[in-house]
KETORKE-486337 format. One record per residue (C-alpha): x, y, z; residue in three letters. Coordinates in steps of 0.25 Angstrom, whole numbers, padded with zeros to 4 digits, always signed. Example, Ala and Ser with C-alpha at 12.3 -4.5 7.8 and 13.67 -1.06 7.14 Angstrom:
<nodes>
+0049-0018+0031ALA
+0055-0004+0029SER
</nodes>
This chain:
<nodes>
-0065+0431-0210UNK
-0075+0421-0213UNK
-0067+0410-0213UNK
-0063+0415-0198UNK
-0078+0416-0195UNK
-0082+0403-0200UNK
-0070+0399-0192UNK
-0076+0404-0179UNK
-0088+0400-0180UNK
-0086+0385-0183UNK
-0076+0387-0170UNK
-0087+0392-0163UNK
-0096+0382-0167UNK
-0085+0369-0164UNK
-0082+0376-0151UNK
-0098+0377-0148UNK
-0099+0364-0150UNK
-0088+0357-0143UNK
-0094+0355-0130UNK
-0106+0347-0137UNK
-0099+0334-0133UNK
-0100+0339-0118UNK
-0112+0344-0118UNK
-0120+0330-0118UNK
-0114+0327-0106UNK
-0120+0339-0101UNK
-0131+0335-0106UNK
-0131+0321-0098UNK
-0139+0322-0086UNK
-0143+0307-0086UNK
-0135+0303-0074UNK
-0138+0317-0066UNK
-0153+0311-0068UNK
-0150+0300-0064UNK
-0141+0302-0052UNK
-0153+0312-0047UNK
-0163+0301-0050UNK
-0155+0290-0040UNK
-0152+0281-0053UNK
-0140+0285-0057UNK
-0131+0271-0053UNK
-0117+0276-0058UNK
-0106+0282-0050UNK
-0111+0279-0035UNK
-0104+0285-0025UNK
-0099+0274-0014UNK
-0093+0279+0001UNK
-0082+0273+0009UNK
-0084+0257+0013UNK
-0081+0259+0027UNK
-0090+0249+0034UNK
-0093+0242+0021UNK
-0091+0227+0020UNK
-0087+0221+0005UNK
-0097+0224-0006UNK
-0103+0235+0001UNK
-0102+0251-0002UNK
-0105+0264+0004UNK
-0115+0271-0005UNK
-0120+0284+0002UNK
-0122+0279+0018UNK
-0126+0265+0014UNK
-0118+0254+0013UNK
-0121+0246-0001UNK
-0117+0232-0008UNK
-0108+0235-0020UNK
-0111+0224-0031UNK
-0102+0232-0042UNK
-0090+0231-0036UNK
-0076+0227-0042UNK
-0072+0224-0028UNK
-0077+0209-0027UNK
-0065+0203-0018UNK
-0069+0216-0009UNK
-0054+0221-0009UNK
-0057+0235-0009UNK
-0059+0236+0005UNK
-0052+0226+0011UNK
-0042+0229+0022UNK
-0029+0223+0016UNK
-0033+0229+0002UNK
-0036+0243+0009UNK
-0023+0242+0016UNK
-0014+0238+0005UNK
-0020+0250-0004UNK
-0016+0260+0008UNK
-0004+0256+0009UNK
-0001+0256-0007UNK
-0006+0271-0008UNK
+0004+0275+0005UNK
+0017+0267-0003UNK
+0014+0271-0018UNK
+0003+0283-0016UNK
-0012+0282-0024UNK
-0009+0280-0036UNK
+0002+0277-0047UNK
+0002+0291-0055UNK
+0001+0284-0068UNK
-0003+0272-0076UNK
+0002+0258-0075UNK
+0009+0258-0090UNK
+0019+0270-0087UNK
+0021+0275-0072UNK
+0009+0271-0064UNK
+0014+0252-0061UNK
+0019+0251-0046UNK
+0026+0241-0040UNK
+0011+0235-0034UNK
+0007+0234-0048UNK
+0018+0226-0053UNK
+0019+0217-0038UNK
+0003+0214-0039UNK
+0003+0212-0057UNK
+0014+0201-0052UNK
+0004+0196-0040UNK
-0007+0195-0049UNK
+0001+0188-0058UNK
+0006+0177-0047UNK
-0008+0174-0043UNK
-0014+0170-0058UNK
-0002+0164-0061UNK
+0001+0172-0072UNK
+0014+0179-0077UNK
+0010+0194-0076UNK
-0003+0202-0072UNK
-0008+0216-0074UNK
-0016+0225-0067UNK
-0027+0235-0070UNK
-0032+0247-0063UNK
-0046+0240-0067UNK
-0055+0229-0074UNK
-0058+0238-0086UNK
-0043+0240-0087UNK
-0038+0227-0086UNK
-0049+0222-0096UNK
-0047+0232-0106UNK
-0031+0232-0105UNK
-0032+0216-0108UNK
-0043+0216-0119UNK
-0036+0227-0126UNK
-0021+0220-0126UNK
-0026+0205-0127UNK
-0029+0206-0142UNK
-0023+0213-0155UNK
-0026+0215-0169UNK
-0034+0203-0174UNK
-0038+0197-0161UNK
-0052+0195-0159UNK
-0060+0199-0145UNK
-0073+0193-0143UNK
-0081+0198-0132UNK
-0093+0196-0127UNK
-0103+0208-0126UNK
-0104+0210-0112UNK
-0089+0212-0109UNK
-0087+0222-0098UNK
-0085+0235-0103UNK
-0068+0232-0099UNK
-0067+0221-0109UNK
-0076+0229-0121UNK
-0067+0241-0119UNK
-0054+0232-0120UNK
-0059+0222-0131UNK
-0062+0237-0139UNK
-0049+0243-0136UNK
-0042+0230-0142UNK
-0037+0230-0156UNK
-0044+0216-0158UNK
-0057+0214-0165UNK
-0069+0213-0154UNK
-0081+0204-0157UNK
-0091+0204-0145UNK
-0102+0193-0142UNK
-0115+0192-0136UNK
-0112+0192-0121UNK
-0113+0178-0117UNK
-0118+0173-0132UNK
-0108+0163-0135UNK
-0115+0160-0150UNK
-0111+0173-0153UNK
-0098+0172-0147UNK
-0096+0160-0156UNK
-0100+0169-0167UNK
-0088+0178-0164UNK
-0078+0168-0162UNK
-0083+0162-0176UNK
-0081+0177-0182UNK
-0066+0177-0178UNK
-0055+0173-0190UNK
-0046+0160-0184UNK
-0035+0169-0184UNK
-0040+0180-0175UNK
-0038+0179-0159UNK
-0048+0179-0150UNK
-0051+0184-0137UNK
-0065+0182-0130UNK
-0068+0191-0119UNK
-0077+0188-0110UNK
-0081+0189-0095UNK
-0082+0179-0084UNK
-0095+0185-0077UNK
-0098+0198-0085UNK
-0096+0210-0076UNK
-0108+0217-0082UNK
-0120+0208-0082UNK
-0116+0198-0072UNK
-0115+0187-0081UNK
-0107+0175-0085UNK
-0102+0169-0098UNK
</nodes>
């Protein structure tokens, strides 16, 4: 009888304590301060673009200059685009039930991989949903077990997220600090591959290698 007590009670006690872990984010009311301040800068919330010209956004009643946009060709509201997009949803619907590895590649996927591939002048190409995909996807499949990824430090969260998911070894380098980068090269056996990963203009900060 004991033994059933002492049973309960530490069942009691695990059970009383299980939503602990949810309790902090109860217990986070930064943003809500924030957001009743007028300084919260996170999930804005952007209107239609009817009578916008490229580069600029509804926020609210006003019309605004977008300076963190993906779009910088300014294809999203491009007629030919916009059309083109209607017409896709009216012949294949909104979406394609399921991912690209199993039941989810269309024939457009396959006609625009084989495009893309025409206009590099490369043999194959692959699409991604998005630029954190496609990095990660290709940082965690160009190396293996005894390959060595170098990377400077202000990688784009993309590239770190793929460079960790690799089975390689990671070394990372004072952004823009090529001594120390020597330093790392130096560090590496003769035997081991090397990948170095860096970014053109670093997506971050601004700046350039």
């Amino acid at each position: 009888m004991a033994l059933n007590t002492n049973l309960t009670a530490t069942a009691k006690k695990k059970s009383a304590g299980a939503n602990e872990i949810f309790e902090k984010c109860r217990a986070f009311t930064r943003p809500g301060e924030l957001q009743k301040a007028g300084l919260y800068m996170y999930f804005e919330t952007f209107g239609d673009r009817d009578g916008c010209q490229p580069g600029e956004v509804r926020l609210g009643s006003s019309k605004v200059l977008m300076f963190g946009s993906n779009d910088y060709l300014g294809l999203i509201t491009h007629p030919q685009v916009k059309e083109a997009a209607v017409q896709a949803i009216r012949k294949y619907g909104s979406g394609c039930s399921g991912s690209r590895l199993l039941n989810g590649t269309l024939d457009l996927h396959v006609k625009l991989e084989a495009e893309l591939a025409a206009f590099v002048r490369k043999e194959a190409a692959m699409i991604f949903g998005t630029g954190f995909q496609a990095n990660y996807a290709a940082l965690s499949a160009l190396t293996e077990k005894g390959d060595v990824m170098i990377c400077d430090h202000g990688l784009h969260a993309s590239l770190v997220e793929g460079a960790l998911r690799s089975v390689a070894r990671v070394m990372r380098f004072r952004h823009n600090d090529l001594d120390h980068f020597e330093r790392c090269l130096n560090n590496c056996a003769s035997e081991e591959k090397i990948l170095v990963v860096s970014e053109g203009v670093f997506s971050m900060e601004g700046d350039r290698v």
